[in-house]
TORKOL-880806 format. One line per 8 residues: number of its first residue (from 1); for each residue x, y, z of C-alpha. Coordinates in Angstrom, 2 decimals, decimal comma. Layout:
REM residues N
NUM = X/Y/Z; ...
REM end
This chain:
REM residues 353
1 = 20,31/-21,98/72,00; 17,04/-19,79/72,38; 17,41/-19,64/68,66; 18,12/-23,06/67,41; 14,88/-23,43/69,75; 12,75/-21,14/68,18; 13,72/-22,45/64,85; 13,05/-26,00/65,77
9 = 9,11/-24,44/67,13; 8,49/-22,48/64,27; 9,43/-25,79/61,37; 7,11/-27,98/63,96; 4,08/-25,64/63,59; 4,69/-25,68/60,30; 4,87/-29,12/59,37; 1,37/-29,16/61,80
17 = -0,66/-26,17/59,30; 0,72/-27,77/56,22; -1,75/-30,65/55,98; -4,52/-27,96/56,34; -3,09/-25,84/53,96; -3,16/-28,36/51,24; -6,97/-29,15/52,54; -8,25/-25,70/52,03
25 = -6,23/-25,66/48,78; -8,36/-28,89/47,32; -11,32/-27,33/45,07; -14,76/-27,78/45,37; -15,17/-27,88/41,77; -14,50/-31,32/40,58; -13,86/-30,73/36,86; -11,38/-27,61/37,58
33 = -9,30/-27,30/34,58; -10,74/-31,11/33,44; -8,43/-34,00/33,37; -6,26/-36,27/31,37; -6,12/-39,91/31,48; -3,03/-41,90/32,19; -3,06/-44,34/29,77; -0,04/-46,50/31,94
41 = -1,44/-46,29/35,15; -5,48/-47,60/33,96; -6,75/-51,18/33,59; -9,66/-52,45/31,13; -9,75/-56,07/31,70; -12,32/-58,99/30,32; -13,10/-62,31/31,40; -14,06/-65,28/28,79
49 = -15,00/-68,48/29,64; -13,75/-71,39/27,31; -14,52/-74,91/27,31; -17,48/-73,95/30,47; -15,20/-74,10/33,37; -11,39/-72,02/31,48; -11,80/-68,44/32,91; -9,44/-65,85/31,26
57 = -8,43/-62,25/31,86; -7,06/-60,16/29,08; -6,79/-56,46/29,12; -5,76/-53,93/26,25; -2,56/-52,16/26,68; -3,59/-48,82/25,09; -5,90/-46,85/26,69; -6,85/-42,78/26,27
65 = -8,89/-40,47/27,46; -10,17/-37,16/29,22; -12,78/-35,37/31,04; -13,78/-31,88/30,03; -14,08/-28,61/32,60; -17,87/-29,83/32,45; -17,79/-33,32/33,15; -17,77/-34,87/29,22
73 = -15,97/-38,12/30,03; -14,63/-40,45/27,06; -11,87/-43,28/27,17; -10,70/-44,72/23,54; -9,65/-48,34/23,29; -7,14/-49,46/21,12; -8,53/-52,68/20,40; -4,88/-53,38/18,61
81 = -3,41/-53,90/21,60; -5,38/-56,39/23,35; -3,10/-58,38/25,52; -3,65/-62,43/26,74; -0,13/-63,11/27,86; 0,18/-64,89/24,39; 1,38/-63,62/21,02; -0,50/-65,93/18,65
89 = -3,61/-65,60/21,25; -3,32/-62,01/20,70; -3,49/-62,39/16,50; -6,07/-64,44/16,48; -8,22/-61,59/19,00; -7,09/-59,20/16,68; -7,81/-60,69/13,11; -10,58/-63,18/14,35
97 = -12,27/-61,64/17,62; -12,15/-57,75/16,83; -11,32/-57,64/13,45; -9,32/-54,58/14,21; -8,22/-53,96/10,66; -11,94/-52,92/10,25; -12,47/-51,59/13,96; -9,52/-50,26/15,21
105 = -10,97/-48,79/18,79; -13,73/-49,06/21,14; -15,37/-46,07/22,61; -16,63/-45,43/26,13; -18,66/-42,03/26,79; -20,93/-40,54/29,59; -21,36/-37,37/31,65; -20,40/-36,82/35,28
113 = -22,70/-34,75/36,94; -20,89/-31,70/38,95; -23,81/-31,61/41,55; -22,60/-35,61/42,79; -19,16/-34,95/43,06; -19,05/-31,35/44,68; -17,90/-32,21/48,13; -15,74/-34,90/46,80
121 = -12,75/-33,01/47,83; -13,94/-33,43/51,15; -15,35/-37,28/51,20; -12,41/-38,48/49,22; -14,34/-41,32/47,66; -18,27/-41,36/46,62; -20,24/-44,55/44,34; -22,49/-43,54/42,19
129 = -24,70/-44,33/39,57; -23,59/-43,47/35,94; -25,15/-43,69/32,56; -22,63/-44,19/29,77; -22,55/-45,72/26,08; -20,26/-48,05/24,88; -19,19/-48,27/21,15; -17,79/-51,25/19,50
137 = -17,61/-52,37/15,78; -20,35/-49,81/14,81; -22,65/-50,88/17,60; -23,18/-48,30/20,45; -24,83/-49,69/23,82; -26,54/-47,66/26,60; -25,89/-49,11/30,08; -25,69/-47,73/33,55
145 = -23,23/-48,81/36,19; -22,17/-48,29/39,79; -18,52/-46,48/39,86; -16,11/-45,39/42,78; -14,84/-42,00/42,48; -11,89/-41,68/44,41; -9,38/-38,53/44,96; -6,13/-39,99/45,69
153 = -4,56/-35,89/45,45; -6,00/-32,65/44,54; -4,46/-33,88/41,16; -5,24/-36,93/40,48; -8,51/-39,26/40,96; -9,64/-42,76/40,30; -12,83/-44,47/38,40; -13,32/-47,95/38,90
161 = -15,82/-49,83/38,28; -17,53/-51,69/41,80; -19,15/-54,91/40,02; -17,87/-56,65/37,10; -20,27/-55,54/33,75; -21,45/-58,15/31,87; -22,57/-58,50/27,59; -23,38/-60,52/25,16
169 = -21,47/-61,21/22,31; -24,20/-61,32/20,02; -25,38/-57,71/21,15; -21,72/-56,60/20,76; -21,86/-58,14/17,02; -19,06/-60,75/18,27; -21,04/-63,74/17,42; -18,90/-64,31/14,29
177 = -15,53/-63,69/16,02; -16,52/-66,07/18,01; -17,13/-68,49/15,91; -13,96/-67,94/13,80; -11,89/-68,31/17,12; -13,53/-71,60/18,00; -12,19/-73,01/14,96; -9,00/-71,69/14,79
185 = -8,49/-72,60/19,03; -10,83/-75,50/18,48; -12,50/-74,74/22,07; -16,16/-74,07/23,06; -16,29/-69,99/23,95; -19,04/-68,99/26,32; -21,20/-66,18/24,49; -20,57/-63,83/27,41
193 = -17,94/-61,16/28,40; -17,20/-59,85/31,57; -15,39/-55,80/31,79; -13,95/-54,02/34,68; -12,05/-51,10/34,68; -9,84/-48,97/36,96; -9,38/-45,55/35,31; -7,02/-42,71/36,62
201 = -6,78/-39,16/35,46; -4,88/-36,30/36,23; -6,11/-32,83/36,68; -4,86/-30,81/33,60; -3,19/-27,48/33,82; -4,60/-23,95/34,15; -5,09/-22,56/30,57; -4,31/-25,97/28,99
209 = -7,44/-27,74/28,65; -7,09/-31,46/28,48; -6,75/-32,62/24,84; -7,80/-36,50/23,09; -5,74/-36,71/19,85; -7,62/-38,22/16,96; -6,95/-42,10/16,42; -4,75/-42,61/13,74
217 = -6,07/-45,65/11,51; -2,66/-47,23/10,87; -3,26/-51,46/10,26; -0,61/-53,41/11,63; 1,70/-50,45/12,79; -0,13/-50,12/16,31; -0,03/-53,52/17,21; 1,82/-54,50/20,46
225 = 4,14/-56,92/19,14; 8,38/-57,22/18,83; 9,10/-55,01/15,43; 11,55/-56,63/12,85; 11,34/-59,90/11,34; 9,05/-62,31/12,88; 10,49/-66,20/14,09; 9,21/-69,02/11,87
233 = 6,58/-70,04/14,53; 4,92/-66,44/14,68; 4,84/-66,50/10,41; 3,19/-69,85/10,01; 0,85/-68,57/12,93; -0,04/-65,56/11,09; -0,66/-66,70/7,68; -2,70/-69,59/9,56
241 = -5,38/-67,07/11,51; -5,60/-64,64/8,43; -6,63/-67,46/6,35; -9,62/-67,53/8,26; -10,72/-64,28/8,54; -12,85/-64,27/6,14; -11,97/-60,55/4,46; -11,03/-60,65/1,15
249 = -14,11/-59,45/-0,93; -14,75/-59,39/-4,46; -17,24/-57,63/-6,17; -20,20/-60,27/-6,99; -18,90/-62,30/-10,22; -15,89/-60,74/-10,90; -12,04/-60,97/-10,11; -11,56/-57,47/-9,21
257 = -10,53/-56,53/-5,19; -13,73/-54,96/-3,61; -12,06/-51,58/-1,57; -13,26/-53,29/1,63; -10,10/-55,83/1,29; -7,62/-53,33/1,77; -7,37/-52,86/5,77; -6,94/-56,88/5,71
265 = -4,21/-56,50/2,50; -2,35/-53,34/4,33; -2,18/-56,56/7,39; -0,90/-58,67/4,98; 1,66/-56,89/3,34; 3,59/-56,11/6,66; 3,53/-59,68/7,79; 4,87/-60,75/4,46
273 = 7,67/-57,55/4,84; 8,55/-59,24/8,28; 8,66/-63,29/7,30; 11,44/-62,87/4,39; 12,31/-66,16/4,95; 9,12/-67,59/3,03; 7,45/-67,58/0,23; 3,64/-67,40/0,44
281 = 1,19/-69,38/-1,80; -2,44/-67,47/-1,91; -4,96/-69,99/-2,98; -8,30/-69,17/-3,88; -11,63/-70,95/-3,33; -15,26/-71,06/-4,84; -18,60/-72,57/-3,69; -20,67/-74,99/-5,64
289 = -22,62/-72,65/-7,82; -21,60/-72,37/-10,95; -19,64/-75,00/-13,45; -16,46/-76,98/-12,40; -14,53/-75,30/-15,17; -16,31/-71,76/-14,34; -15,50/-72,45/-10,35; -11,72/-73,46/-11,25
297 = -10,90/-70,16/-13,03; -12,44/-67,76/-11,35; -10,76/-69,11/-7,96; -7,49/-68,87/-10,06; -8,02/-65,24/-11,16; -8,56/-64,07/-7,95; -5,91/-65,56/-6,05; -4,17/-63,38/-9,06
305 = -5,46/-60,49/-8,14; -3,58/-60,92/-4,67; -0,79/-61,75/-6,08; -1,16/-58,34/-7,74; -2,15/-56,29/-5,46; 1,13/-57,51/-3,23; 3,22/-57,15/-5,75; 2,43/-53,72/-7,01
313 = 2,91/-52,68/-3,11; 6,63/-54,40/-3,48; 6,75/-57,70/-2,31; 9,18/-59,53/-5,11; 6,53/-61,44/-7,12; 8,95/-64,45/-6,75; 7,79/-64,86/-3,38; 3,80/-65,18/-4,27
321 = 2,66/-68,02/-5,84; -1,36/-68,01/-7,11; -3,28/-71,43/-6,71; -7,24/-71,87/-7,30; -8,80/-75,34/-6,22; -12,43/-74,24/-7,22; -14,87/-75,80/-5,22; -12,64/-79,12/-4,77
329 = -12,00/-78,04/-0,96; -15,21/-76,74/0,75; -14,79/-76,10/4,55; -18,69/-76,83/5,28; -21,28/-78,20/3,09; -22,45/-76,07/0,28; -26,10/-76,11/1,62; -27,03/-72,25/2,68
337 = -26,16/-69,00/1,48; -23,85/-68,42/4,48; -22,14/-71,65/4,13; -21,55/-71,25/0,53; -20,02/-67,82/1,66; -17,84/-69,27/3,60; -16,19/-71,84/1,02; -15,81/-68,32/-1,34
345 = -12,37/-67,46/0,19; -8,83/-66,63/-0,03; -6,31/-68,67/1,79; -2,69/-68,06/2,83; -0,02/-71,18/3,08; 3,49/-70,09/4,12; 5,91/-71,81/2,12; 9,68/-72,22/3,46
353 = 12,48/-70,53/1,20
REM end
């Protein structure tokens, strides 16, 4: 009995120094090792506003990042994977919004400063002030924010953002993506997005300092969507929104595929791959510069050169068919230089087998 006793006193008093144990154990040094972030566990919302009263949250499903043993922090967007709850939504963010065949991630960097977050181990959670730069579509903004740092273990800590962060599209170079996606949703957009974020990283191991793989620019294979063939809603969709993105380029005068077609082509092809139940008819379309007969072969070449380009990358040429209407089917007047841009395009009609 006197030992059952003694073994019940002993696992008490133990279970009573644990907690301190693990206290003492929790290190001053807030960047020990560095950390890694888990991708699952984060959030990175944004709100739009559509038709002045709509709000909407969307958030991107791919998310990585790390912060070094001296307090480099950087999270990578895949802007692929931006998700609104609905698949055609989603394409038209993608193609329209982001353009993410040209800008595949966004980039958020900034450096924690040790000397804030030394007794962190002890407070559990601190707010503080940080500068950071944001980087999207080539355009890198400076901004400061107020963040909660929270230590949920000695392992594993939380950065979230305390009040929402707003910017405008224009400074973000969205004001065209926004324009393409109130025409293809045929809504008012409010030139304004809100972020938040909740971030969580784990501590990395001892001799294994935390590691950011490059991003691998891979069009179309990263998007978060059901692989296989697509359903005859999602094709038509598709063809639909990439018929107004507006990336096909030529060089000036000529029929020949300017290189900066080919993320929006690669796109292309695998939606093509994945609707084999239709045939696709790629019409091409000129402004009003030039002669009618001038204007009507040119838009037939390049709708040619397409068809070419497709076909030499394997799609069965007798499932592309090459239109040109000239200028007989402008979209806006011919009036300005951007306008007549606009009418020089390629268009993509699904066409049922």
């Amino acid at each position: 009995m006197k030992t059952i006793l003694h073994r019940f006193v002993c696992t008490i008093a133990l279970l009573l120094v644990l907690p301190v144990g693990l206290a003492s154990a929790q290190s001053s040094d807030p960047f020990e090792y560095g950390w890694n972030l888990d991708g699952e566990a984060s959030e990175l919302r944004f709100l739009s506003v559509k038709k002045s009263k709509i709000a909407e949250t969307s958030s991107f499903a791919t998310l990585s990042g790390l912060i070094t043993e001296d307090g480099q922090a950087q999270v990578r967007v895949l802007l692929d994977s931006v998700d609104t709850k609905v698949d055609l939504r989603n394409v038209r963010m993608r193609f329209l919004f982001f353009e993410t065949f040209r800008f595949p991630e966004a980039v958020i960097t900034t450096q924690l400063s040790p000397e804030l977050l030394t007794d962190l181990h002890l407070t559990r959670r601190k707010e503080i002030e940080l500068d950071y730069t944001f980087t999207l579509r080539g355009v890198t903004l400076e901004r400061s924010t107020d963040v909660a740092v929270t230590l949920i273990d000695n392992d594993r800590v939380v950065v979230s953002s305390i009040t929402p962060i707003a910017f405008t599209l224009e400074e973000l170079d969205l004001e065209e993506g926004r324009r393409k996606l109130e025409e293809a949703a045929n809504v008012d957009i409010t030139p304004i997005g809100v972020v938040s974020f909740n971030f969580v990283f784990d501590r990395a191991q001892s001799g294994t300092p935390p590691n950011l793989p490059e991003a691998v620019f891979t069009p179309a294979a990263v998007a978060l969507e059901e692989k296989g063939d697509m359903t005859e809603e999602a094709c038509l969709g598709r063809f639909e929104i990439l018929s107004k993105t507006g990336n096909i380029f030529f060089a000036s005068g000529s029929t020949r595929l300017d290189d900066k077609s080919i993320p929006l082509l690669e796109n292309l092809f695998d939606i093509v791959n994945r609707c084999p139940t239709f045939r696709l008819e790629i019409a091409g379309h000129t402004d009003s510069v030039g002669s009618d007969q001038q204007n009507q072969s040119i838009s037939e070449r390049r709708a040619s050169s397409v068809v070419s380009w497709l076909s030499d990358k394997g799609i069965p040429r007798d499932r592309l068919t090459a239109v040109g209407y000239g200028e007989e089917r402008p979209i806006v007047d011919n009036d300005t230089p951007e306008n007549r841009a606009r009418n020089r395009r390629i268009e993509f009609t699904a066409l049922v087998e």
